[in-house]
C-alpha positions in Angstrom: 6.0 18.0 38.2 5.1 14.6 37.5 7.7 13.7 34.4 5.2 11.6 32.8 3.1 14.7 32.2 5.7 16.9 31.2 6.6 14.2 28.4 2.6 13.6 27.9 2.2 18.4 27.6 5.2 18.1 25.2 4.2 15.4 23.0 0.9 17.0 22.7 2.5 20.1 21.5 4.8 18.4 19.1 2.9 15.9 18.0 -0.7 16.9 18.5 -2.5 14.4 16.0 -1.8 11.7 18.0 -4.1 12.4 20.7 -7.0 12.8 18.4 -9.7 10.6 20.3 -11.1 9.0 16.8 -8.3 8.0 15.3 -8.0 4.2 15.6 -4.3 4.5 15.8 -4.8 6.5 19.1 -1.2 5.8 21.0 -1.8 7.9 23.9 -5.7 6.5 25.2 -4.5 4.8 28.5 -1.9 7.5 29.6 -4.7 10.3 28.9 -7.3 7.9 30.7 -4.9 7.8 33.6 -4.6 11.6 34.0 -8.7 12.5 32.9 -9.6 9.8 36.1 -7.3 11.9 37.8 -4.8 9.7 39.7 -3.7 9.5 43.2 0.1 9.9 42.2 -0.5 13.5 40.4 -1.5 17.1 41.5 -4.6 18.9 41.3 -2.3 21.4 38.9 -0.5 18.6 36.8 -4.1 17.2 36.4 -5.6 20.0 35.3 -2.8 20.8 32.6 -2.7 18.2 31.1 -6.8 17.5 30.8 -6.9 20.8 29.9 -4.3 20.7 27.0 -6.2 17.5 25.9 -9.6 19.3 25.9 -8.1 21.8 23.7 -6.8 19.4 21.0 -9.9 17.6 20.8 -11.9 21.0 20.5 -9.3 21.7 17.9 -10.0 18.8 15.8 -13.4 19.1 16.2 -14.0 22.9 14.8 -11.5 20.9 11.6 -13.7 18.3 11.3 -16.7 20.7 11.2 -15.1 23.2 8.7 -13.9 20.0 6.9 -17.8 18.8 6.5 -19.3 22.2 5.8 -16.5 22.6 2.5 -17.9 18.9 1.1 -20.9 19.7 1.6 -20.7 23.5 -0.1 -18.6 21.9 -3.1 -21.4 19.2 -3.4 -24.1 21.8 -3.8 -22.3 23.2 -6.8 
């Protein structure tokens, strides 16, 4: 496997927040970009792992964000 996205499935893991597409800090945008425009240098399979381990993050942090949203707007109605 490509060792860029064994570090890239790793750091995810470890350090998920910083793959969070809104954040302004996000340190991993052109490495992701790279792998989601699927490049000639990787695999179908080290492709799909790592867009797929992205995806899931993002869903992640969205279904927080949502929850996060739906509790301010609850304790605002009280």
């Amino acid at each position: 496997m490509n060792r860029g996205v064994e570090i890239l499935l790793a750091r995810m893991d470890s350090n998920p927040e910083e793959f969070v597409l809104n954040d302004k800090n996000y340190r991993w945008k052109v490495e992701i970009e790279v792998v989601l425009n699927k490049a000639s240098f990787l695999t179908q399979e080290e492709t799909l792992l790592c867009a797929e381990k992205f995806r899931s993050l993002q869903g992640e942090w969205f279904s927080k964000h949502v929850m996060k949203k739906l509790l301010v707007a609850e304790q605002e109605d009280k």
